[in-house]
C-alpha positions in Angstrom: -30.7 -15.7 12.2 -32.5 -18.9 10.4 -31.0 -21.1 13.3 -31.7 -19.0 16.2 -35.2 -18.6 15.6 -36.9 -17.5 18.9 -34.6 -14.5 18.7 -36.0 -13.4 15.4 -39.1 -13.9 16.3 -38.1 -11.7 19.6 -37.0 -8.5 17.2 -39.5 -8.6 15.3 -41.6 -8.6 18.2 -40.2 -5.7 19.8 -40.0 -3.9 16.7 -43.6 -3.6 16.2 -44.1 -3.2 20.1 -42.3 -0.2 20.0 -44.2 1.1 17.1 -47.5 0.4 18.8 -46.2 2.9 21.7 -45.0 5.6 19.3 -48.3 5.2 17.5 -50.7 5.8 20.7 -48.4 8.5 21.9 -49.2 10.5 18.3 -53.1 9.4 18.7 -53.5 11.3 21.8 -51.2 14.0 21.1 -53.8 14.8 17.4 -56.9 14.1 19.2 -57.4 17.6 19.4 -55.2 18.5 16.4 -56.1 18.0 12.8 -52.6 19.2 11.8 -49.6 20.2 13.0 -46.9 22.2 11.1 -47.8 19.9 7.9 -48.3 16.8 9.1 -51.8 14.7 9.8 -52.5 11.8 12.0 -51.8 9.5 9.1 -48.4 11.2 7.7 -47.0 11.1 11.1 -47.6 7.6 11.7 -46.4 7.1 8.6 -43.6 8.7 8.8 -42.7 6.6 12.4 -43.5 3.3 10.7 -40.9 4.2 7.5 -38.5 4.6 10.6 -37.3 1.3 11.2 -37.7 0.8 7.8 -34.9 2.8 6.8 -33.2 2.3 9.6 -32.8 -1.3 8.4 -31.1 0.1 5.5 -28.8 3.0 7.2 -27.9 1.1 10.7 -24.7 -0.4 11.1 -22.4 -1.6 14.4 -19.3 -3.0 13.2 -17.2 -0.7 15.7 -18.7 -3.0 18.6 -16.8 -6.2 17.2 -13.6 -4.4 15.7 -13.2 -2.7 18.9 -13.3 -5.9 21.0 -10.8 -7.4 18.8 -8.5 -4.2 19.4 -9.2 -4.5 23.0 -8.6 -8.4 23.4 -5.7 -8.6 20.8 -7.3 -11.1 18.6 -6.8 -7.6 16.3 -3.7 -9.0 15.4 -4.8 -11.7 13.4 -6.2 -9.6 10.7 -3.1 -7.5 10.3 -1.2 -11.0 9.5 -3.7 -11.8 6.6 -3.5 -10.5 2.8 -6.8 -9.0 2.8 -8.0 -5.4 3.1 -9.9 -5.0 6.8 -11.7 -1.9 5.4 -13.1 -3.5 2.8 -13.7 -7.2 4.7 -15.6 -4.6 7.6 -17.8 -3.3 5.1 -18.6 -6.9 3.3 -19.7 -8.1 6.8 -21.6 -5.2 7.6 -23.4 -6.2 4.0 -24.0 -9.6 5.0 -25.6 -9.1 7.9 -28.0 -6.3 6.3 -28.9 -9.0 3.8 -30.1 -11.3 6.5 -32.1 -8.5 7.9 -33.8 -7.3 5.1 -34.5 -10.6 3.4 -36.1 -11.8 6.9 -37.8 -8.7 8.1 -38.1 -6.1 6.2 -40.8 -7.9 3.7 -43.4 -7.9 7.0 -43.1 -4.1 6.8 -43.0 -3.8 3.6 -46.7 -5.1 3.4 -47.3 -3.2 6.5 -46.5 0.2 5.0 -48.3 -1.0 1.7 -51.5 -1.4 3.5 -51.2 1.6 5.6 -50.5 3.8 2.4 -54.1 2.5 0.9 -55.5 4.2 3.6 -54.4 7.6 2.5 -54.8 9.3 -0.4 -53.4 13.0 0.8 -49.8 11.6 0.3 -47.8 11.8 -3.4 -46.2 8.6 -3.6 -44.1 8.5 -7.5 -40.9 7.0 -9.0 -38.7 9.6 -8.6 -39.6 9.9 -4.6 -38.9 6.1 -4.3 -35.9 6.6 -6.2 -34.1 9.3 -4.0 -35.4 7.3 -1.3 -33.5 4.4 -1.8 -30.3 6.6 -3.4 -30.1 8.8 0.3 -31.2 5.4 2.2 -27.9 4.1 0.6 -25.9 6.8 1.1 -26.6 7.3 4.6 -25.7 3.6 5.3 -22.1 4.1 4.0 -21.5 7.5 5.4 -23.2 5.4 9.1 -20.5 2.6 8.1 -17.5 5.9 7.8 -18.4 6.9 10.8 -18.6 3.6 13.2 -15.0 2.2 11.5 -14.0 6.0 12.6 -15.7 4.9 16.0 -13.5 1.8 16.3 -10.4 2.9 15.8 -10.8 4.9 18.8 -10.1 1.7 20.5 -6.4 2.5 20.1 -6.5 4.7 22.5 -9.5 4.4 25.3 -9.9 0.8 26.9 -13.6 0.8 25.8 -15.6 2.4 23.2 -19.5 2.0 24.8 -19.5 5.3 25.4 -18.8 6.6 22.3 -21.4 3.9 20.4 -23.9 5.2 23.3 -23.4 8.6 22.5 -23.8 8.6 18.8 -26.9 6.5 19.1 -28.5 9.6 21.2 -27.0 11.9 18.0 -29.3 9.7 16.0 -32.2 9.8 17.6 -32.2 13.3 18.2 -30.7 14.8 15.2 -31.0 11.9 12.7 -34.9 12.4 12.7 -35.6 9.1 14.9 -37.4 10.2 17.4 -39.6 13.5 15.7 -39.1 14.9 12.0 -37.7 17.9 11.7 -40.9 19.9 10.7 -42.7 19.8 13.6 -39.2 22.2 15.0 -38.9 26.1 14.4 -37.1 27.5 12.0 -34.1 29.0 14.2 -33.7 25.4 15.4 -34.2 23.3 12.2 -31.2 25.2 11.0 -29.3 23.5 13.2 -30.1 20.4 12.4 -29.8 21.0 9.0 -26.5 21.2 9.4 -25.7 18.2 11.1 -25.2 14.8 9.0 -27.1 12.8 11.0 -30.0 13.4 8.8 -29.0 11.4 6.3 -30.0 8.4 8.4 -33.8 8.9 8.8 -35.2 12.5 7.8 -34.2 13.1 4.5 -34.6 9.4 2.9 -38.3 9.8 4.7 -38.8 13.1 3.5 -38.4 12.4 0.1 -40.5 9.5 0.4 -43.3 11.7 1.6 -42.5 14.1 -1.0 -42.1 16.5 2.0 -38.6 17.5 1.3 -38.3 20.4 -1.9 -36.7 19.1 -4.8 -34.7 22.5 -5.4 -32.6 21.1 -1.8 -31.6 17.5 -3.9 -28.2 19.6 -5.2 -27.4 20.7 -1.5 -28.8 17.0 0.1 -26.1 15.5 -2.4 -22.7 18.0 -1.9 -23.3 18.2 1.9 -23.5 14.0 2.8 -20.3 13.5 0.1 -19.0 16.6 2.1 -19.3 14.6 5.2 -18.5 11.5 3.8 -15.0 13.4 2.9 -14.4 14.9 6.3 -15.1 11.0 8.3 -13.2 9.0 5.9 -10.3 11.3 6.7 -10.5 11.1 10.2 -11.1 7.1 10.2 -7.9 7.1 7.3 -6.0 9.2 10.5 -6.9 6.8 13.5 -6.1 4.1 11.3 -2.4 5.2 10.6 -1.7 6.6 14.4 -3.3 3.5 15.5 -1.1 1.0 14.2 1.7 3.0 15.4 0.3 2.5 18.8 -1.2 -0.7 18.9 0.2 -3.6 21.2 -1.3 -7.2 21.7 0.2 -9.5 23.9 -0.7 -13.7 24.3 -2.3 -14.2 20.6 
């Protein structure tokens, strides 16, 4: 990331373009609103510039490469090797989460520090930081459950795009990327309740905010090791049937 540095420069760039869009599209949408369902002007744009901040933390897209090497055969060549794939997947996905939080994440940091001066409706304490960073972290490894359950699919289907795609769009919609959860009705926030994608953006957020009740933190913490459970026995099931049915040829 140090070596290619025009690229970095490019993320970041697009980053906080994207921001910029999200942040004029809430402008005009409170110009005749002083609140909606909760939120002001200021919580919802802070709320959309913690986004990428925690997504920095919860994001991770080590199906793309294991799946290649599944496809390609060059798969093979870790099965060979006295080391523990799980485990090396989730040390890379670590490393390059390092790189992206050492390099970028400080720019938002101040970014969000300055903002936050500006309002003094918002609760900001210890314990909100603290659950912040504990769901933060927990979404990240139930994320990382999910894409090595995403790779091994590669057994079976030539190409795994769509399946990447597709739980991207999950994200957005249900993860709390693209709107928080209480500007939905009730009927409908059920729903997404539910779902774990929240774990990757709305709660971590929400506690941040101090939005989210603390009488839901016993609930929050079954339902994601719940989840957790349920993924890590599916990937643990791919993993076994798709060894049986793996073939490489050439490498």
């Amino acid at each position: 990331m140090i070596e290619y540095r025009a690229n970095l420069v490019g993320i970041i760039l697009l980053e906080f373009i994207s921001l910029g869009e999200t942040f004029v599209l809430w402008i005009a949408i409170f110009r005749n609103e002083s609140e909606i369902n909760g939120f002001t002007l200021q919580s919802t744009l802070l709320y959309y510039l913690l986004v990428p901040l925690i997504g920095f933390i919860t994001k991770v897209n080590i199906s793309k490469d294991r799946s290649l090497e599944i496809k390609n055969g060059s798969f093979s060549n870790h099965l060979v090797k006295p080391y523990n794939l799980w485990l090396t997947s989730f040390i890379e996905t670590c490393a390059r989460k390092i790189q992206t939080l050492i390099l970028i994440v400080p720019l938002y940091l101040i970014v969000l520090t300055v903002f936050s001066l500006t309002i003094t409706s918002l609760n900001f304490n210890v314990r909100n930081i603290i659950l912040t960073v504990v769901f933060s972290t927990g979404g990240f490894l139930l994320n990382f459950i999910i894409d090595i359950f995403i790779s091994w699919l590669a057994f079976w289907v030539t190409d795994i795009w769509s399946f990447e795609h597709f739980k991207y769009i999950l994200f957005a919609i249900f993860g709390g990327l693209s709107f928080p959860f209480d500007l939905l009705s009730e009927n409908i926030r059920c729903i997404f309740e539910i779902l774990p994608f929240k774990y990757f953006y709305y709660i971590p957020i929400s506690y941040f905010l101090g939005k989210r009740n603390i009488n839901l933190l016993a609930n929050d913490t079954i339902s994601i090791l719940i989840w957790s459970l349920i993924f890590i026995l599916l990937a643990f099931i791919s993993w076994k049937q798709g060894l049986k049915k793996y073939e490489s040829y050439g490498n």
